[in-house]
C-alpha positions as CSV (number, residue, x, y, z in Angstrom):
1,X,0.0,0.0,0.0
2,X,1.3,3.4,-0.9
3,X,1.4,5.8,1.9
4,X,2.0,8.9,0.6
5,X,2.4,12.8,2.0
6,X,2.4,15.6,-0.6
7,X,5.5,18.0,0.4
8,X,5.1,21.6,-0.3
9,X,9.0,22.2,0.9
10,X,8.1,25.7,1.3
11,X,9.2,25.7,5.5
12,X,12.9,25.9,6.4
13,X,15.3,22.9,6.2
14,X,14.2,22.0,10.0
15,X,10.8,20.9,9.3
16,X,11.4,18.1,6.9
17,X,13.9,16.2,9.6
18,X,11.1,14.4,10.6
19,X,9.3,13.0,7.3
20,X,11.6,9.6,8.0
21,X,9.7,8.7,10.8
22,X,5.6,9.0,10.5
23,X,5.6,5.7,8.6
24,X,5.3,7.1,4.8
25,X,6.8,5.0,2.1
26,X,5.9,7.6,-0.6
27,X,6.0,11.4,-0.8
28,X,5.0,13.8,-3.7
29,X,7.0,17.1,-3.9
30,X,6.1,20.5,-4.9
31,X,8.8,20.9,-8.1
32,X,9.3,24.7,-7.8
33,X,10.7,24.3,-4.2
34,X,13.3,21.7,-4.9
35,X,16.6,22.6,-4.1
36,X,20.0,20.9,-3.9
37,X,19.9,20.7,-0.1
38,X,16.3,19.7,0.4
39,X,16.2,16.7,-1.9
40,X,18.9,14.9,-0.6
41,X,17.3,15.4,3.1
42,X,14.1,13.9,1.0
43,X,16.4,10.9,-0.6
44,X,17.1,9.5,3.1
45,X,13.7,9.3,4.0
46,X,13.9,5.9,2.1
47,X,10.6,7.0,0.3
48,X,10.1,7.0,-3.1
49,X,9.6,9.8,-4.9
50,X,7.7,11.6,-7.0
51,X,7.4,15.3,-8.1
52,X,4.3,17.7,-9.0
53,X,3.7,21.0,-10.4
54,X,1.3,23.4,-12.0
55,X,0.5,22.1,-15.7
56,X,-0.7,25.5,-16.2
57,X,-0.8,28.6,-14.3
58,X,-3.7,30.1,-13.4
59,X,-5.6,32.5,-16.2
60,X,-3.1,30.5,-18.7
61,X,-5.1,29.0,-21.6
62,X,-3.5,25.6,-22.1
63,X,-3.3,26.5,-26.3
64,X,-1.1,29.3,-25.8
65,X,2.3,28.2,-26.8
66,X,4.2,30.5,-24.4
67,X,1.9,28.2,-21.8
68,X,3.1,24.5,-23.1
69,X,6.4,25.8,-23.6
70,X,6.5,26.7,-20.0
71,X,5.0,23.5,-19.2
72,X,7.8,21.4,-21.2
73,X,10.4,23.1,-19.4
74,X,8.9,21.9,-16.4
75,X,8.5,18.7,-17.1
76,X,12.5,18.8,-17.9
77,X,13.2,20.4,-14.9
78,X,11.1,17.6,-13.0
79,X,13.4,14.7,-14.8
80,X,16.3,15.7,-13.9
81,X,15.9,14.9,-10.5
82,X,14.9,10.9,-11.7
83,X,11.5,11.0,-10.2
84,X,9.6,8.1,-9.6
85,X,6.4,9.8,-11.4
86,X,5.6,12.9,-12.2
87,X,2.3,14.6,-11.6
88,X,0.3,17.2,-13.2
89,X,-1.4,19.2,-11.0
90,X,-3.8,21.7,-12.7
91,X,-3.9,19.8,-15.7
92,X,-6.9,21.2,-17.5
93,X,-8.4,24.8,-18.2
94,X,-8.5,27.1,-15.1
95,X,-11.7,27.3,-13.2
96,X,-12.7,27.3,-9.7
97,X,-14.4,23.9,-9.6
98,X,-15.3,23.6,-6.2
99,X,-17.9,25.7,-6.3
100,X,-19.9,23.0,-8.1
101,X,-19.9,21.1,-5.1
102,X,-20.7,23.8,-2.7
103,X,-23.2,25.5,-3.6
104,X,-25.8,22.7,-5.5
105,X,-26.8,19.3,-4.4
106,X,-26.3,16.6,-7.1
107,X,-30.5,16.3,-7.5
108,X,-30.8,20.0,-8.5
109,X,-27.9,20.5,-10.9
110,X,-24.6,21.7,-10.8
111,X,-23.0,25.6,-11.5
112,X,-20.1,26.2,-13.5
113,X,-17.9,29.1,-11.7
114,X,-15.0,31.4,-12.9
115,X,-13.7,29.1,-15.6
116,X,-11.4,30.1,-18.4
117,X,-12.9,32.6,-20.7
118,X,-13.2,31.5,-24.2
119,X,-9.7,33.7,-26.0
120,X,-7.3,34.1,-29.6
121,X,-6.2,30.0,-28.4
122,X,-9.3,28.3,-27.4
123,X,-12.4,30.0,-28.5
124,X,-14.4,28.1,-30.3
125,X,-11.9,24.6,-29.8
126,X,-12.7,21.4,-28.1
127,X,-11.2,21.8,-24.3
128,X,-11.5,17.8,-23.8
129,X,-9.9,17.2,-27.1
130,X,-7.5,20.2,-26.6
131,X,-6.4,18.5,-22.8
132,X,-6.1,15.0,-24.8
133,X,-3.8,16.4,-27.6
134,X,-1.6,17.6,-25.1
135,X,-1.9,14.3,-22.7
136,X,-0.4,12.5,-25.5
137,X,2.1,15.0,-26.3
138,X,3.6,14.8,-22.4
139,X,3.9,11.2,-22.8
140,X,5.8,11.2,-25.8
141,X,8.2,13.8,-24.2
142,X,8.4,11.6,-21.0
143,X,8.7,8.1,-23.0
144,X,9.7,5.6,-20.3
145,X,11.7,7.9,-17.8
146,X,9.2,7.9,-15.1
147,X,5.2,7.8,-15.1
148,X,3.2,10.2,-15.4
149,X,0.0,11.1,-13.2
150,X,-2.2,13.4,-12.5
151,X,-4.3,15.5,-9.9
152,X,-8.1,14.7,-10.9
153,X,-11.4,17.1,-10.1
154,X,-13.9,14.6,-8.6
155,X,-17.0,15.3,-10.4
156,X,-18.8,12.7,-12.5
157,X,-18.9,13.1,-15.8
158,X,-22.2,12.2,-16.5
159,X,-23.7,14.5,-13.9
160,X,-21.3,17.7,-14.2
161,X,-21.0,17.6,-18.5
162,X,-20.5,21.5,-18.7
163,X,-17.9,21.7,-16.7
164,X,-15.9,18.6,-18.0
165,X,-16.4,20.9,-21.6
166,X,-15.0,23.8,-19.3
167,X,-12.5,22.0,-17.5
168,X,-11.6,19.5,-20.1
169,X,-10.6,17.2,-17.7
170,X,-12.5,13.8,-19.0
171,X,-11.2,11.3,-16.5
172,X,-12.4,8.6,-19.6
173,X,-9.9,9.6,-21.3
174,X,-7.0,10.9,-19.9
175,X,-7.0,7.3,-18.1
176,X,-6.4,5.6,-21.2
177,X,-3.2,7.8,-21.5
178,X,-1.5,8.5,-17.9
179,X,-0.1,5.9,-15.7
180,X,-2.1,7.1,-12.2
181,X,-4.9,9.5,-11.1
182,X,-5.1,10.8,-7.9
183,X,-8.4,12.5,-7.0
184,X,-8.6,15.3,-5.1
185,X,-10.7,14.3,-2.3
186,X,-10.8,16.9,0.4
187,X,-14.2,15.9,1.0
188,X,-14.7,19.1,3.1
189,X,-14.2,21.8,0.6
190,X,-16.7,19.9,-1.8
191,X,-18.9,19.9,1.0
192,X,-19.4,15.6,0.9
193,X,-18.9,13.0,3.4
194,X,-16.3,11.1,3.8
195,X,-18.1,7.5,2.4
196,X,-18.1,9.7,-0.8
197,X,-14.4,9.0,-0.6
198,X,-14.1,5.5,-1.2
199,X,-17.4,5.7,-3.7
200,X,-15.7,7.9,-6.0
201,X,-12.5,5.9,-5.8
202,X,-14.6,3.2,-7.3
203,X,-16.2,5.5,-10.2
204,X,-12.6,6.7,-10.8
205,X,-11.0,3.1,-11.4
206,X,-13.7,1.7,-13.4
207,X,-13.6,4.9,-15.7
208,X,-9.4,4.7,-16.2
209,X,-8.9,0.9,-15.2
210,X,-5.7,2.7,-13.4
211,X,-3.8,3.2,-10.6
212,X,-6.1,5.5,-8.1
213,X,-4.5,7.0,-5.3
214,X,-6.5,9.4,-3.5
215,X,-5.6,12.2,-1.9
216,X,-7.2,13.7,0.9
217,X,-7.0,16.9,3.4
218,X,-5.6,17.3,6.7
219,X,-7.0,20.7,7.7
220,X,-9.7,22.7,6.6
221,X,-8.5,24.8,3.6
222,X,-9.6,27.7,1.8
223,X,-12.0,27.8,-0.4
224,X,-12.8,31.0,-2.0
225,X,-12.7,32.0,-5.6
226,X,-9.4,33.9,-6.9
227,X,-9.3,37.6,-5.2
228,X,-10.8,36.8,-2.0
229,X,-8.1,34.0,-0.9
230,X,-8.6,33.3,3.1
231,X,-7.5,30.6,5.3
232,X,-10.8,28.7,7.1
233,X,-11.1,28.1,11.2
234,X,-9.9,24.3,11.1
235,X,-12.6,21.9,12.5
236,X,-11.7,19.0,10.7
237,X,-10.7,16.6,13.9
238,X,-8.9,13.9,14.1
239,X,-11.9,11.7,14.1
240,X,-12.8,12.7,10.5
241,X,-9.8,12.4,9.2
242,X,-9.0,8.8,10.1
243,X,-12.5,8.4,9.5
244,X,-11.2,9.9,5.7
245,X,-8.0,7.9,5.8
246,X,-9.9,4.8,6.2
247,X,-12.1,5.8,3.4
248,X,-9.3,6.3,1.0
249,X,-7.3,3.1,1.2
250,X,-10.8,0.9,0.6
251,X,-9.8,-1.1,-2.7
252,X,-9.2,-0.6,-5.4
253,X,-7.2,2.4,-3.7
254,X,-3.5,1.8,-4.4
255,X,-3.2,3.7,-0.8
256,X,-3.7,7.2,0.3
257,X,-1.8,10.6,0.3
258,X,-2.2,13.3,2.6
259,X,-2.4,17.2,1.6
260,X,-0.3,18.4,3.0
261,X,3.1,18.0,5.1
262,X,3.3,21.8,5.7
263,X,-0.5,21.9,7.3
264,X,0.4,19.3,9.3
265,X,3.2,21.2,11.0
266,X,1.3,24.5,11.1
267,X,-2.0,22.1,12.7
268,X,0.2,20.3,15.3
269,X,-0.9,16.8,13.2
270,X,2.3,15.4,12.6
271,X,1.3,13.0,15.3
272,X,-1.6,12.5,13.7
273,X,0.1,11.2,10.4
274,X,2.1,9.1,12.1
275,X,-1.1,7.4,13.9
276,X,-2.4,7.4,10.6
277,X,0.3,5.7,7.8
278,X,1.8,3.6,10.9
279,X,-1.9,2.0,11.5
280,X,-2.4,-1.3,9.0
């Protein structure tokens, strides 16, 4: 079972000392904050490793070529340091997605909020065919250096069809090209409970026939549109988030990851991953 902690590496050298010892096996770092000191302190963890970053940036329309010439230069970036995968994180066209969650029930629709605006690249294009097109193209740049993954909205695409156009993000399939999917399933910002975890886990294999490794939250997090960015009063307890863990590593989960290492140190719930990824 994977036991996995996403890794910001945004805190000072310090922090990290300690990611030996609360029982994870995997750990998925933030590329832009890699450095020559911190991923050696990483390499003797004894943990295998993988490395993520922003596709695209936000307001970036994935057609631009300044945009996937940015994004090739990270993936270049992210080989060089022989990852054991790689994964896309914002893979798709910007939009505030969670919104879709939070403010309809499934039975009465669902709102599409703050996505991409149509422009010179994209208007009038196919945004699941464009996000295929350039699927392909990773893989072909990657080859068989590492595998590539990627950070999935966990909408169903039968039940949220304008934003999948929006997004472009058809979890159908981009699972027929990557390697892995990892859900984002920080079952409090999309306002679900945690049994939602494990069902979507489900949906998500049988769409890709994949790897799923899930990833869930460890504080409450913000969850306001861009401009009016604020952190939330954490509630989530340690009750709900076992009660999450033990969600997420239900089969066909290939194991859980945790967002993030750096909330867990500013939460005082480093314990609490070590409760957690030491438990069988």
């Amino acid at each position: 079972m994977i036991k996995s902690v996403f890794v910001g590496l945004s805190l000072p050298v310090e922090n990290y000392k300690k990611l030996g010892e609360v029982g994870a096996n995997h750990l998925i770092v933030w590329l832009d904050s890699i450095t020559s000191q911190k991923w050696p302190l990483l390499q003797k963890t004894g943990c295998e490793l993988g490395i993520s970053f922003s596709a695209f940036e936000k307001e970036d329309c994935p057609l631009d070529p300044l945009a996937k010439d940015k994004l090739r230069e990270k993936i270049k970036r992210a080989l060089k340091w022989r990852p054991r995968e790689i994964w896309l994180d914002h893979f798709r066209f910007d939009g505030y997605w969670e919104s879709t969650f939070a403010k309809a029930p499934v039975d009465k629709g669902y709102l599409v909020a703050d996505t991409h605006k149509p422009c010179k690249w994209c208007r009038d294009k196919n945004r699941v065919k464009i996000i295929d097109d350039i699927a392909k193209e990773i893989k072909k740049l990657v080859r068989n250096k590492t595998k590539v993954g990627y950070f999935a909205v966990p909408y169903h695409l039968n039940r949220q069809t304008k934003l999948v156009s929006e997004l472009g993000q058809n979890h159908s399939i981009l699972g027929k090209i990557f390697d892995m999917a990892s859900p984002m399933l920080y079952h409090r910002m999309i306002r679900k409970p945690v049994s939602y975890i494990s069902k979507y886990v489900k949906y998500m294999h049988k769409l890709t026939q994949k790897p799923v490794l899930p990833i869930i939250q460890i504080k409450d997090m913000p969850d306001l549109p861009a401009g009016r960015q604020g952190d939330l009063q954490d509630k989530l307890s340690w009750n709900e988030i076992k009660a999450a863990y033990n969600e997420a590593k239900k089969k066909p989960s290939v194991g859980v990851s945790i967002f993030m290492w750096e909330h867990a140190v500013e939460k005082n719930k480093v314990g609490l991953i070590k409760e957690l990824l030491s438990s069988k």
